[in-house]
C-alpha positions in Angstrom: 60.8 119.7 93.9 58.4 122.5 93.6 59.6 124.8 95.7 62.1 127.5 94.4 63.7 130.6 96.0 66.3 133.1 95.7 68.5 133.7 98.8 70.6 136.8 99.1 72.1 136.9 103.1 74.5 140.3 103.3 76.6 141.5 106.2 77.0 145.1 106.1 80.9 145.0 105.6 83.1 147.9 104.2 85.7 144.7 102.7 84.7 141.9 100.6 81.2 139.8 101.4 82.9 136.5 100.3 83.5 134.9 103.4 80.4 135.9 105.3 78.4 134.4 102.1 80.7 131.3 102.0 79.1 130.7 105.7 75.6 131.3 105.1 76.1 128.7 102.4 78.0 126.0 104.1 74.6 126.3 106.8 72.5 125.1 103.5 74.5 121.4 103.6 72.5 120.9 106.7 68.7 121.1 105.1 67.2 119.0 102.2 68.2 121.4 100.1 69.4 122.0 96.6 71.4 125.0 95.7 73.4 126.7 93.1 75.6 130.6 94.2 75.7 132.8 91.6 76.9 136.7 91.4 74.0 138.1 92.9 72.4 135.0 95.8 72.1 131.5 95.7 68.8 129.4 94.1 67.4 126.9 96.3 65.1 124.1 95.7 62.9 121.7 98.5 59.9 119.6 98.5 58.3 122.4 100.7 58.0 126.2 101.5 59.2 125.0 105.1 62.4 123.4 104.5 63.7 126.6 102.6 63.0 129.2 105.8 64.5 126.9 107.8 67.6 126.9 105.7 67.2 130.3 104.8 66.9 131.2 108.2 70.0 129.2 109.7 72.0 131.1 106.5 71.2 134.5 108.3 71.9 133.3 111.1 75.2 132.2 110.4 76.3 135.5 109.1 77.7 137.5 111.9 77.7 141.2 112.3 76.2 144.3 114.1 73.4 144.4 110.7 72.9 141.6 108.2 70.5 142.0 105.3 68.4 138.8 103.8 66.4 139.3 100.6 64.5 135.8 99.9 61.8 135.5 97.0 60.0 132.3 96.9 57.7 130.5 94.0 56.1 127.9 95.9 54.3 125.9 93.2 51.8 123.5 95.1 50.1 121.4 92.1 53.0 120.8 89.5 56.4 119.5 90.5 58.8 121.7 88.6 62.6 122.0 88.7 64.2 125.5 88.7 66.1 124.2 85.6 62.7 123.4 83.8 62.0 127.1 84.1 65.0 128.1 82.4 64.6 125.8 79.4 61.3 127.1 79.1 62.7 130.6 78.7 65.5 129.2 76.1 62.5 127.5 74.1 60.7 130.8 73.9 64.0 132.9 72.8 65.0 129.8 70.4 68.3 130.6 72.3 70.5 130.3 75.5 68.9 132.5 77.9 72.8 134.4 78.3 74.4 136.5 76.4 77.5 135.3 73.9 75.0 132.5 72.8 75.8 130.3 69.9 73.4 130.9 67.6 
């Protein structure tokens, strides 16, 4: 895979985001897509830049409302195949460490 984003889709909702973010992901089964939610938006990885607007786009679009906000950040590497997990244990290599805090050392 060598394409890697981060996907953030937010309703503007005065309760809890949970369920409108629990649909924008269940849209991502649909695409050739990996993922993984965290706290703060969900990591995607695909072959290509394309794949992840189109499932970043149907995630908006699943989110109902009268405003929605969509932050995606994309690292589109084109000449080296790279995992999002490669990039992490590059970072732990560097620090010696995990890259979280609590670590083991």
């Amino acid at each position: 895979m060598t394409t890697t984003a981060f996907l953030s889709v937010s309703p503007d909702t005065e309760g809890s985001m949970a369920p409108a973010v629990a649909t924008a992901v269940e849209r991502l089964e649909a695409f050739d897509v990996e993922y993984e939610t965290t706290p703060m938006g969900t990591i995607i990885e695909a072959e290509t830049a394309a794949e992840v607007f189109a499932a970043a786009q149907a995630a908006h679009e699943a989110v109902e409302g009268d405003r929605v906000g969509t932050f995606l950040k994309i690292d589109d590497k084109r000449t080296v195949d790279q995992a999002a997990a490669a990039k992490v244990e590059a970072v732990e290599r560097e620090l010696g460490r995990p890259a979280s805090s609590g670590h083991e050392e």
